[in-house]
PDB file with SEQRES, HELIX, SHEET and CRYST1 records, atoms N, CA, C and O in Angstrom:
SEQRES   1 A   68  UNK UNK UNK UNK UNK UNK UNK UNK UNK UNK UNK UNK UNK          
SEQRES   2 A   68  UNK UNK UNK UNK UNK UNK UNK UNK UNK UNK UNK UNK UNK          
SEQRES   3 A   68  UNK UNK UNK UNK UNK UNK UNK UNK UNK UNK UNK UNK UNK          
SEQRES   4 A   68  UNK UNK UNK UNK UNK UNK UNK UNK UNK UNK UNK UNK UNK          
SEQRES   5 A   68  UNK UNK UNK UNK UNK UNK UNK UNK UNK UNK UNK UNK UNK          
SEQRES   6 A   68  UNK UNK UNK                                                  
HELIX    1 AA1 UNK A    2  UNK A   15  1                                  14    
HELIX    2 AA2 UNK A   16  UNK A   18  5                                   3    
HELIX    3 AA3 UNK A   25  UNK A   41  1                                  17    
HELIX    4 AA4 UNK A   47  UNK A   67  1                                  21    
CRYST1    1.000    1.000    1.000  90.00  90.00  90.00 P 1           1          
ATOM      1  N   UNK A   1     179.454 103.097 129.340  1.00  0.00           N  
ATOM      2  CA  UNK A   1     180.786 103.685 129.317  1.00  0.00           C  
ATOM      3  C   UNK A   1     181.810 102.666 128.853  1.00  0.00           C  
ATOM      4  O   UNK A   1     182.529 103.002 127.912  1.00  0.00           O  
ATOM      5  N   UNK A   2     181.968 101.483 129.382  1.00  0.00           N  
ATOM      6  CA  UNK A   2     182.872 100.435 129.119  1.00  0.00           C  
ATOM      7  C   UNK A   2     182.430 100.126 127.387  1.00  0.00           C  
ATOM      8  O   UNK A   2     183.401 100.313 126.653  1.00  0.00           O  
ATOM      9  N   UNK A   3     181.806  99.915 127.023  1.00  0.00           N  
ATOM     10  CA  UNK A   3     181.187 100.114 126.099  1.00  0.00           C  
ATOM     11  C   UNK A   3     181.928 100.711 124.978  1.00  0.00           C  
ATOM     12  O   UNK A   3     182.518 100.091 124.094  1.00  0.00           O  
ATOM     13  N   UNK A   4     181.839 101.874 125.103  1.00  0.00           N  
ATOM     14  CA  UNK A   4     182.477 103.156 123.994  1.00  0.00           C  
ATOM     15  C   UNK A   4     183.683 102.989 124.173  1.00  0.00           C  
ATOM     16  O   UNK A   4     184.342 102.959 123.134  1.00  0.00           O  
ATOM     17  N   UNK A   5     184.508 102.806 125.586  1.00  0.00           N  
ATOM     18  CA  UNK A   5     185.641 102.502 125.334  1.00  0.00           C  
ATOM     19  C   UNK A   5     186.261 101.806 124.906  1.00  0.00           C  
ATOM     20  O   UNK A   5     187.368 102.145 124.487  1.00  0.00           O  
ATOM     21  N   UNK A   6     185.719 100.238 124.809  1.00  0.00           N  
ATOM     22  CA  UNK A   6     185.942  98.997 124.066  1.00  0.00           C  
ATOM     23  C   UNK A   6     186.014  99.811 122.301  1.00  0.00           C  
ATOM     24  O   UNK A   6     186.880 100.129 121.485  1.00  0.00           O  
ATOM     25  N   UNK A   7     184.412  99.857 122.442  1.00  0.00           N  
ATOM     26  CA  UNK A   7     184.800 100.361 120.949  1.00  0.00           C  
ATOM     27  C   UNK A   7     185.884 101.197 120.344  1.00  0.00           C  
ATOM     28  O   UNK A   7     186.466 100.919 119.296  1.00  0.00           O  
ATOM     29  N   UNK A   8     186.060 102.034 120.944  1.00  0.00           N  
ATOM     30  CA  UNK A   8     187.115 102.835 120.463  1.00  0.00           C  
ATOM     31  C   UNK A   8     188.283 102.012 120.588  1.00  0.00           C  
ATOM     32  O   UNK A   8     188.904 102.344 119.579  1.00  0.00           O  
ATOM     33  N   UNK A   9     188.913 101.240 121.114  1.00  0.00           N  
ATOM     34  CA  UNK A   9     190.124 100.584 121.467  1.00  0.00           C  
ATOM     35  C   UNK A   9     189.830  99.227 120.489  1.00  0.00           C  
ATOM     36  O   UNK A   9     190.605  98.312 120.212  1.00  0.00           O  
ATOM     37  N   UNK A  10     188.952  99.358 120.227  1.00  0.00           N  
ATOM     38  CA  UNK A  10     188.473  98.387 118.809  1.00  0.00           C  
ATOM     39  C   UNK A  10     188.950  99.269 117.569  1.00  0.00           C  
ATOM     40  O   UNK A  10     189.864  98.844 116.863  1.00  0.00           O  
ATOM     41  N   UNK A  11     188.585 100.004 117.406  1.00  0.00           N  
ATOM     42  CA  UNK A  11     188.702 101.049 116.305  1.00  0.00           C  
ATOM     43  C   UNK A  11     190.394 101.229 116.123  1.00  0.00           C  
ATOM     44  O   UNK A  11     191.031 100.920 115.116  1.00  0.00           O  
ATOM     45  N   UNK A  12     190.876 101.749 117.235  1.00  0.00           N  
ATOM     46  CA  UNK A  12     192.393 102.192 117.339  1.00  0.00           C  
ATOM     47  C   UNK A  12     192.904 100.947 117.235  1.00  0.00           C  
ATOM     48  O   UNK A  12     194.095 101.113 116.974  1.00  0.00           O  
ATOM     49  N   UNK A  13     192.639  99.648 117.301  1.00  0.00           N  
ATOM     50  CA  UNK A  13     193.377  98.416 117.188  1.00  0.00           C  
ATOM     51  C   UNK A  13     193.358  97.823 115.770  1.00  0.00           C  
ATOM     52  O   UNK A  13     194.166  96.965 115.413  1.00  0.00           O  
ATOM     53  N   UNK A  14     192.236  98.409 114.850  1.00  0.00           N  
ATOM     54  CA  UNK A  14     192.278  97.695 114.013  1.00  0.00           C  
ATOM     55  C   UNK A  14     193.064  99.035 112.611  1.00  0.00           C  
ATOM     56  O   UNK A  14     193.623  98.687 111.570  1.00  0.00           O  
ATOM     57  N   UNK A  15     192.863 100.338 113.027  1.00  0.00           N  
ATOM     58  CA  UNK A  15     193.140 101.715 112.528  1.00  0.00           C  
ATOM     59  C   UNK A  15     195.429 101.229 112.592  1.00  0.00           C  
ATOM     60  O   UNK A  15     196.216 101.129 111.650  1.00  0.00           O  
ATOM     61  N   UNK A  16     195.611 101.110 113.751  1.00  0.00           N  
ATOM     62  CA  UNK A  16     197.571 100.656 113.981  1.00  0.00           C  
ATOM     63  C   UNK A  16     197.441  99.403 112.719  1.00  0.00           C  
ATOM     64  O   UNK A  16     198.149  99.474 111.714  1.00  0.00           O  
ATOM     65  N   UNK A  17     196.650  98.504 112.885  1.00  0.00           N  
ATOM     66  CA  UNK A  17     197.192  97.055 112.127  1.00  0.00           C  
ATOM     67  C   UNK A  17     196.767  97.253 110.662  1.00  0.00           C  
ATOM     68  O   UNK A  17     196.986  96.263 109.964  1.00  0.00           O  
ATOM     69  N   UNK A  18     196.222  98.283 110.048  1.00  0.00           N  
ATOM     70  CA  UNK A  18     196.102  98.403 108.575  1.00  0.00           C  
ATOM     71  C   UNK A  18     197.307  99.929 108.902  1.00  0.00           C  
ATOM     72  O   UNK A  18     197.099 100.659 107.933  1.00  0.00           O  
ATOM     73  N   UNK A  19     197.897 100.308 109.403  1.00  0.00           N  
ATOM     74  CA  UNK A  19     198.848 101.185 109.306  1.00  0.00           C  
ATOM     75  C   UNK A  19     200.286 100.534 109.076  1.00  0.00           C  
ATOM     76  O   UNK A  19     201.168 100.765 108.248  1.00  0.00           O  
ATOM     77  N   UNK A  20     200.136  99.297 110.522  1.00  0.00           N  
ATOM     78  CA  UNK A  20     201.188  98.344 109.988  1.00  0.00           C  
ATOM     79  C   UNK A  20     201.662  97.764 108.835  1.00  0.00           C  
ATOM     80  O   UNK A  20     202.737  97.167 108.890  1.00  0.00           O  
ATOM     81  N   UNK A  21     200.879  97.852 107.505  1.00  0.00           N  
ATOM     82  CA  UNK A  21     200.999  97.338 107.073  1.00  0.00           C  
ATOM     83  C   UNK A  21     201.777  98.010 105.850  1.00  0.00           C  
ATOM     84  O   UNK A  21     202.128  97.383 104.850  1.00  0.00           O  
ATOM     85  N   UNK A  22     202.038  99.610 106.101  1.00  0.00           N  
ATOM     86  CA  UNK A  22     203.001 100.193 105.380  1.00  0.00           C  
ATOM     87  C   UNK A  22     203.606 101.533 106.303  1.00  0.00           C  
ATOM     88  O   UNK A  22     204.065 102.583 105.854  1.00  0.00           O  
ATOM     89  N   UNK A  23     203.457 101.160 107.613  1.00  0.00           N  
ATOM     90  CA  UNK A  23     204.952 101.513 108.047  1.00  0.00           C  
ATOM     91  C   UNK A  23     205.293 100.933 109.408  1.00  0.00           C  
ATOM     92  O   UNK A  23     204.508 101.038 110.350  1.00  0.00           O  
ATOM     93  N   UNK A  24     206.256 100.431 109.490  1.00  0.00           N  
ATOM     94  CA  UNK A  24     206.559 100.417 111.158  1.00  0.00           C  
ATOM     95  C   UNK A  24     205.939  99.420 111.328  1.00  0.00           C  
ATOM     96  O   UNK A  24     205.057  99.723 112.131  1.00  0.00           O  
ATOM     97  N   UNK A  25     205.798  97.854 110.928  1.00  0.00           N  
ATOM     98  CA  UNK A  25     204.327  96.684 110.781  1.00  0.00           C  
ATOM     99  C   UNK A  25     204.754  96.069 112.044  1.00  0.00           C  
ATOM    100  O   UNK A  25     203.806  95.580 112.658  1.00  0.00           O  
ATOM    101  N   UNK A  26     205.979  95.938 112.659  1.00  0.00           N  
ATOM    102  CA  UNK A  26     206.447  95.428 114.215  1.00  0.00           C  
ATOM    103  C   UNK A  26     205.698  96.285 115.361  1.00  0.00           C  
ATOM    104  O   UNK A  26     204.765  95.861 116.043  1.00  0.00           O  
ATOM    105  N   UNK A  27     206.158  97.301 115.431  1.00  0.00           N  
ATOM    106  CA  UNK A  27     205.220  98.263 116.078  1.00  0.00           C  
ATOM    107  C   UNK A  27     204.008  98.493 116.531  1.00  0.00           C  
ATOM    108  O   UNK A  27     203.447  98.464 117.627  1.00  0.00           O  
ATOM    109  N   UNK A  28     203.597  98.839 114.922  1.00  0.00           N  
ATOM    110  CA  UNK A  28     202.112  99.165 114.611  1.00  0.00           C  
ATOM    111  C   UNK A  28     201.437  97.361 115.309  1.00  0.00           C  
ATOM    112  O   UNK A  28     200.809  97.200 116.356  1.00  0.00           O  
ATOM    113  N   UNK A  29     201.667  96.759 114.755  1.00  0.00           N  
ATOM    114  CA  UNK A  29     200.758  95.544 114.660  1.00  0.00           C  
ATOM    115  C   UNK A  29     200.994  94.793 116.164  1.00  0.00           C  
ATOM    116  O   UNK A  29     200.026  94.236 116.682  1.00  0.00           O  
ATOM    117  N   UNK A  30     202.146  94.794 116.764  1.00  0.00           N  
ATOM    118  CA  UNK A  30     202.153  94.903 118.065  1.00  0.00           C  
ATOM    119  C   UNK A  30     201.230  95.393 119.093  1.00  0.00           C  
ATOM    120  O   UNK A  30     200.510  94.833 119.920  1.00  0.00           O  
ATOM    121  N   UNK A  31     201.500  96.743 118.751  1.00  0.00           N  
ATOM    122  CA  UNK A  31     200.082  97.654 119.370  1.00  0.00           C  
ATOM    123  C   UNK A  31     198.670  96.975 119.101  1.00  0.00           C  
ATOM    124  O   UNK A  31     197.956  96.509 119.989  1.00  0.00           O  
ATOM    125  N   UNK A  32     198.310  96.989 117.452  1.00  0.00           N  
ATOM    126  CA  UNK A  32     197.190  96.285 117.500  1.00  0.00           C  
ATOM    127  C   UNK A  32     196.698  95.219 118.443  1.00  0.00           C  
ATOM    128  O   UNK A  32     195.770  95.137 119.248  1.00  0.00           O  
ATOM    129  N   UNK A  33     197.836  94.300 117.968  1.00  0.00           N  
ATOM    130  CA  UNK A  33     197.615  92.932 119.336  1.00  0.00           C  
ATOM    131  C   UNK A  33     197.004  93.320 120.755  1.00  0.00           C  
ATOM    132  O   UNK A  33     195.972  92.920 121.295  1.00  0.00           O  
ATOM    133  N   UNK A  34     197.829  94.098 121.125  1.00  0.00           N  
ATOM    134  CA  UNK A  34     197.992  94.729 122.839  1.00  0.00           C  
ATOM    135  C   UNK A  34     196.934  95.060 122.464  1.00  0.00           C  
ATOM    136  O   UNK A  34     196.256  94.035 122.392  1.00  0.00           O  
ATOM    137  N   UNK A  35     196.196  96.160 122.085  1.00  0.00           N  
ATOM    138  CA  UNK A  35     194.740  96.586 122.041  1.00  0.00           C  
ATOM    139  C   UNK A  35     193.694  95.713 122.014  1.00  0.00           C  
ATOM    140  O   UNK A  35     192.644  95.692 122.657  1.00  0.00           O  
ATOM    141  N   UNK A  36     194.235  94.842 120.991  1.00  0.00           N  
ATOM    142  CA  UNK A  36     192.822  94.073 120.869  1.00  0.00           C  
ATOM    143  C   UNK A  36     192.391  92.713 121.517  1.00  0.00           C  
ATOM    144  O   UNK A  36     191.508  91.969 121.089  1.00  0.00           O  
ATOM    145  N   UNK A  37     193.250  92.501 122.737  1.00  0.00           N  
ATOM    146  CA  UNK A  37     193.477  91.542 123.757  1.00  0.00           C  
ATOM    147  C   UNK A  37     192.979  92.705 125.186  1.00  0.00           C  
ATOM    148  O   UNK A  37     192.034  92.463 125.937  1.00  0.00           O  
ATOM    149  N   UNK A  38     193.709  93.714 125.266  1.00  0.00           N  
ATOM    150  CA  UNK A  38     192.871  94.309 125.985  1.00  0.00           C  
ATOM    151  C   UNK A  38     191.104  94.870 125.486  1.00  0.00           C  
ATOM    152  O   UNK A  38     190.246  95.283 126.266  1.00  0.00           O  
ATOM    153  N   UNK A  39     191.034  94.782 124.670  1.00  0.00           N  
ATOM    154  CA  UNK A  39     189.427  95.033 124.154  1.00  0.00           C  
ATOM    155  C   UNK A  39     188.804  94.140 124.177  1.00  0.00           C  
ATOM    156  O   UNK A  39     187.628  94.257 124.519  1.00  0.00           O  
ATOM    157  N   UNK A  40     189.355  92.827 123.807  1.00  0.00           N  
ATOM    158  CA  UNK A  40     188.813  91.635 123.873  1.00  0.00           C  
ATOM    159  C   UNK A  40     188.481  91.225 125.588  1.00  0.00           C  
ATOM    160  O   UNK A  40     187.394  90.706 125.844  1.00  0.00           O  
ATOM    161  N   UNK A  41     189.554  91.513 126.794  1.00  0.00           N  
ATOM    162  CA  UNK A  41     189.419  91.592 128.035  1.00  0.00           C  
ATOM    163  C   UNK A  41     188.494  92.209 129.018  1.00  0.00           C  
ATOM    164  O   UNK A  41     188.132  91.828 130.131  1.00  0.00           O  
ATOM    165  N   UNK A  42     188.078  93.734 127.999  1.00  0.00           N  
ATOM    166  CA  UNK A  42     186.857  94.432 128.688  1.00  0.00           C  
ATOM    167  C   UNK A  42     185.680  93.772 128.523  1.00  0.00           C  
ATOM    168  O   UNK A  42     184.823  94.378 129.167  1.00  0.00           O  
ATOM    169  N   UNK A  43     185.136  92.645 127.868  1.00  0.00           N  
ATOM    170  CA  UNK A  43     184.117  92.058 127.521  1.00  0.00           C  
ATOM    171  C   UNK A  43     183.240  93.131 127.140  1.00  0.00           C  
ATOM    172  O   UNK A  43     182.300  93.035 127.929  1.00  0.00           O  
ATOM    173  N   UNK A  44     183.002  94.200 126.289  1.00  0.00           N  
ATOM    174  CA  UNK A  44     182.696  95.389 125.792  1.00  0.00           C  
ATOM    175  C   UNK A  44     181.727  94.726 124.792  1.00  0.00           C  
ATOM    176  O   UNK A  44     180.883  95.567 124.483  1.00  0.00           O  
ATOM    177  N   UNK A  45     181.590  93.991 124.398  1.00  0.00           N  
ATOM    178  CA  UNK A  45     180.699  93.449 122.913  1.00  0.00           C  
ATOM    179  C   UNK A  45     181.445  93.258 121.796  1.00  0.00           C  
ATOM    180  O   UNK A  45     180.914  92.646 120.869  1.00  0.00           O  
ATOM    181  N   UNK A  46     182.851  93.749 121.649  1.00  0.00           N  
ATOM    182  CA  UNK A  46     183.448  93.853 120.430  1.00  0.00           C  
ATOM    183  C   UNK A  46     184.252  92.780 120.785  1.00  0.00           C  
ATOM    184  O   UNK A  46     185.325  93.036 121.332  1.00  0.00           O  
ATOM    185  N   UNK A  47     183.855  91.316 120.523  1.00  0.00           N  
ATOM    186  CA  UNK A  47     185.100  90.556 120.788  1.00  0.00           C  
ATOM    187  C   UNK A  47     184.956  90.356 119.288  1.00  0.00           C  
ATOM    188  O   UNK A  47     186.061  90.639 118.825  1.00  0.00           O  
ATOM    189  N   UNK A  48     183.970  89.935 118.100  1.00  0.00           N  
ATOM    190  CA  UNK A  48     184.916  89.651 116.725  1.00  0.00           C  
ATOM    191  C   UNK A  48     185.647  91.567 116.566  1.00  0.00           C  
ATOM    192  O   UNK A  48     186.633  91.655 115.834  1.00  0.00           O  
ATOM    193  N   UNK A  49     185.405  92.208 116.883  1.00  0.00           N  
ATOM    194  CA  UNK A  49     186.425  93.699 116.740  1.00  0.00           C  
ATOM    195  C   UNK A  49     187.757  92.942 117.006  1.00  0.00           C  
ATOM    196  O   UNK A  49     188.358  92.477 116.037  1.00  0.00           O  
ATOM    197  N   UNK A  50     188.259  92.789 118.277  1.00  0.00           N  
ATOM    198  CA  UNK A  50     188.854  92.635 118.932  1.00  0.00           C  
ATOM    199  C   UNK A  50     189.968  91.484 117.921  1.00  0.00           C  
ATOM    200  O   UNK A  50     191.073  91.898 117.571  1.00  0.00           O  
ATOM    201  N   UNK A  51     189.597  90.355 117.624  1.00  0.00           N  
ATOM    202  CA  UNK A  51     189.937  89.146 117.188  1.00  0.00           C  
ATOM    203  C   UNK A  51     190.453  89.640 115.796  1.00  0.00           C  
ATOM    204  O   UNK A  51     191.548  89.244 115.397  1.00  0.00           O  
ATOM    205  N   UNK A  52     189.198  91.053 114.560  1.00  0.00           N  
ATOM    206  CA  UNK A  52     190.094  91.015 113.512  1.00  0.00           C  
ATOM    207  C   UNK A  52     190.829  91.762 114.257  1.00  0.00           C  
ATOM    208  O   UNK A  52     191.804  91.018 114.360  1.00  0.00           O  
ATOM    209  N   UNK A  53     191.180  93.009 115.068  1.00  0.00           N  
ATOM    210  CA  UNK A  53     192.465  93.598 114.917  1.00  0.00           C  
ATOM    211  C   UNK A  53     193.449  92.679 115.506  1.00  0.00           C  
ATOM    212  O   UNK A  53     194.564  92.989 115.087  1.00  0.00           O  
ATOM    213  N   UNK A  54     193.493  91.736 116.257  1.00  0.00           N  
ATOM    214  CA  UNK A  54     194.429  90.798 116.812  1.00  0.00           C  
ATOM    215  C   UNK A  54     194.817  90.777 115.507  1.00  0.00           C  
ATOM    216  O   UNK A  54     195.695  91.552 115.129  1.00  0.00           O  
ATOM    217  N   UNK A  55     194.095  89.710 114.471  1.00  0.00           N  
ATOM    218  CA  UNK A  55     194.585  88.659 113.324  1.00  0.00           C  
ATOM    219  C   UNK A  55     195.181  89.796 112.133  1.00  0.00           C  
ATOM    220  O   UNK A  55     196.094  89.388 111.414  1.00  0.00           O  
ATOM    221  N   UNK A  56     194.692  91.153 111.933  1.00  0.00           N  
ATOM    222  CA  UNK A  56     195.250  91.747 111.702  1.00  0.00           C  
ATOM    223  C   UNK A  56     197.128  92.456 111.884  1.00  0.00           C  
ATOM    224  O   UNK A  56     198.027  92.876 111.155  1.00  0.00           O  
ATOM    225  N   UNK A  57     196.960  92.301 112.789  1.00  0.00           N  
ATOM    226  CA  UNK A  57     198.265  92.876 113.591  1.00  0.00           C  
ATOM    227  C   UNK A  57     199.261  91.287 113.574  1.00  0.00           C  
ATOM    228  O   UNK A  57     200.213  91.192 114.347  1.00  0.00           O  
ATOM    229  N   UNK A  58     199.048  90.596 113.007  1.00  0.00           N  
ATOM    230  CA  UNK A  58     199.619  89.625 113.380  1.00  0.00           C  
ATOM    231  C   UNK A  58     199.989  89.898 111.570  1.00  0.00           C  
ATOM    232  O   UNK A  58     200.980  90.522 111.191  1.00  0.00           O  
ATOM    233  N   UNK A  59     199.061  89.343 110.735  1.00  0.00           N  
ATOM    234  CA  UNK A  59     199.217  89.533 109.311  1.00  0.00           C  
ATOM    235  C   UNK A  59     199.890  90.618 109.102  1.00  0.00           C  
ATOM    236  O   UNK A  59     200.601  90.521 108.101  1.00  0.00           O  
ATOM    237  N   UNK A  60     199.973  91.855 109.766  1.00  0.00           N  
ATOM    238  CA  UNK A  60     200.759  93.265 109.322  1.00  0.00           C  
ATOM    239  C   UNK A  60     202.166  92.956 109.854  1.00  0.00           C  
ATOM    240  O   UNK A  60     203.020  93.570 109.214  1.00  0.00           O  
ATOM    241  N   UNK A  61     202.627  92.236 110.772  1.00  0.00           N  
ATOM    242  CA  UNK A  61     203.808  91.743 111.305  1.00  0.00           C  
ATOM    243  C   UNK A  61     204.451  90.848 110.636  1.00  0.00           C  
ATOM    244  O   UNK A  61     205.681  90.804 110.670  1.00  0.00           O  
ATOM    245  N   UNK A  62     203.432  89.663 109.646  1.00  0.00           N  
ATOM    246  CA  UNK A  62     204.380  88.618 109.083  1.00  0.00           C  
ATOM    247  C   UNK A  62     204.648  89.244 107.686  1.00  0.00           C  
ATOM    248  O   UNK A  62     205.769  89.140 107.190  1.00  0.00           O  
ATOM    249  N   UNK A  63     203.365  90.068 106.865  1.00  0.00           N  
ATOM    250  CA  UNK A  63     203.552  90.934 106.270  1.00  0.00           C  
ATOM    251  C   UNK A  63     205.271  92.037 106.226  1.00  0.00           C  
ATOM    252  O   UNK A  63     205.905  92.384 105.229  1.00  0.00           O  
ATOM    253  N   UNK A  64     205.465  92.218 107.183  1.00  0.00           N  
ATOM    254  CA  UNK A  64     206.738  92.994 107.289  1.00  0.00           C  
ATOM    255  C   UNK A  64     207.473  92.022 107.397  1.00  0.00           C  
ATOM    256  O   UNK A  64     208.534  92.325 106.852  1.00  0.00           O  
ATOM    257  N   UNK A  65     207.519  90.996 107.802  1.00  0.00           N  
ATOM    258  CA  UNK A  65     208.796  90.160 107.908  1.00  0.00           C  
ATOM    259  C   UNK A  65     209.388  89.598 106.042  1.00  0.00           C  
ATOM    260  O   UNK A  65     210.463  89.417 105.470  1.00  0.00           O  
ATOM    261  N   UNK A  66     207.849  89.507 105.688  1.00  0.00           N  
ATOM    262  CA  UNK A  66     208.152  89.177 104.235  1.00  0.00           C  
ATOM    263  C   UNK A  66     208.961  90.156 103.388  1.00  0.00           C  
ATOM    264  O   UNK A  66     209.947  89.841 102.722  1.00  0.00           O  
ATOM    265  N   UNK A  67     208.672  90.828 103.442  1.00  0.00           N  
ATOM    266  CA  UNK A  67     209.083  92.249 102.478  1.00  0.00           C  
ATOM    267  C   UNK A  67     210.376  92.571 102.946  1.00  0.00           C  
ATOM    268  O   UNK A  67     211.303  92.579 102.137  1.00  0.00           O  
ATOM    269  N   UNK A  68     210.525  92.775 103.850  1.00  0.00           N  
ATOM    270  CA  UNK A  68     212.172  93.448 104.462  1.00  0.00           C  
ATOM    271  C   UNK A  68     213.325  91.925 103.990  1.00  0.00           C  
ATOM    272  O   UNK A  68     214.531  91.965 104.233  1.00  0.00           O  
TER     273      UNK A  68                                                      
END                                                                             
């Protein structure tokens, strides 16, 4: 069970931080973070999941800082 949920919160973390990256990249990539620190926390198996949507969400954030 912990399991599938990781994954999925893997999925939804890395699904916000390629969203961030054309709209809302503060937000979106925020969220990513939060997700993928909590996914990374369930010890679920998905810690490189976890790590790209972190590094993701971080890149979709500086990403927006550039452009605006």
């Amino acid at each position: 069970m912990n399991e599938k949920v990781g994954a999925v919160l893997g999925w939804v973390a890395i699904l916000a931080a390629v969203v961030g990256f054309f709209w809302q990249p503060y937000i979106m990539g925020g969220a990513a973070i939060v997700l993928g620190i909590v996914g990374y926390f369930m010890k679920a198996n998905i810690t490189r999941m976890s790590i790209t949507a972190v590094g993701l969400g971080v890149v979709a954030i500086l990403f927006g800082s550039v452009t605006y």
